[in-house]
N, C-alpha and C positions, 0 to 999 in steps of 0.2 A: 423639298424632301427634308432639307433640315429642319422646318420650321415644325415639321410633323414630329419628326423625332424629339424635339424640344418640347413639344404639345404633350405627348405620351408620358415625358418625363413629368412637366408639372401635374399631369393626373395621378400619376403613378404614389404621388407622394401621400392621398388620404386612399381610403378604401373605396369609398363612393365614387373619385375621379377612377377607381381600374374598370369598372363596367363602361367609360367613356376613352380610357386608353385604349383598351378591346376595340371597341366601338370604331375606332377610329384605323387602328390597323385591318378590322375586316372591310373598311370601307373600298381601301386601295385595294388590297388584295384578292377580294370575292366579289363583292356589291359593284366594284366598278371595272377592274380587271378582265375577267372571266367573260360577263357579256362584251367587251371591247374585242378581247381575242375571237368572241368567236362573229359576230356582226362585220368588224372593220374588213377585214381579209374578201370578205365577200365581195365590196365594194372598190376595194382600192388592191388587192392583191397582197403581196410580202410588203410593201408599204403601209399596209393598214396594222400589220403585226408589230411592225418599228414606232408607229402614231400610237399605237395605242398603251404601253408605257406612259408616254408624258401627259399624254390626254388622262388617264388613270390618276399620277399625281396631279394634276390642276385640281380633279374631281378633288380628290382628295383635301389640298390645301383650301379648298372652299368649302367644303364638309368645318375643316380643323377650327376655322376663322368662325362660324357659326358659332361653333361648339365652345368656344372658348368666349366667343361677347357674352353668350348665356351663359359662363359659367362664372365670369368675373360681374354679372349684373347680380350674382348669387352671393359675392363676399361683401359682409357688411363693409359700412366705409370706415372710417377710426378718422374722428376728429382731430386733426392739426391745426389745433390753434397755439402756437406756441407764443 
C-alpha cells in the first residue's frame, strides 16, 4: 500500500504521470475491488469479503510495478561519465 502511495506521488509531480496516478487509484478501488466484493463472498462467505482487500492491493502493487518499469523505460538516461 505504501509502495502505491509513493507511485501516485512520483506521478503526480508532471501532468502526463496524473492520468497514471488516476489510473492507478481506480485500479485498487473500482477495477479490482468491486468485482472481488461482489464474486469472493459467493465462494468463501464473510471470508471472501476480508480476502478480498489484500487480494485488491496485490492486484494493485502489480498494476503499480508495471506502470512504473514503463515509465522509468520513458526517462532518458543522462550520461555519467564523470
Amino acid at each position: 500500500m505504501v509502495f502505491k502511495v509513493l507511485l501516485q506521488c512520483f506521478f503526480n509531480i508532471n501532468w502526463k504521470g496524473l492520468k497514471r496516478s488516476l489510473f492507478l487509484s481506480l485500479v485498487r478501488q473500482i477495477i479490482s475491488l468491486l468485482p472481488l466484493l461482489i464474486i469472493l463472498p459467493h465462494f468463501m462467505g464473510i471470508d471472501g469479503i476480508m480476502f478480498a482487500f489484500p487480494i485488491a492491493d496485490f492486484i494493485a502493487f502489480v498494476v503499480s510495478v508495471i506502470v512504473l518499469k514503463k515509465e522509468m523505460k520513458s526517462i532518458p538516461k543522462v550520461n555519467q561519465d564523470v
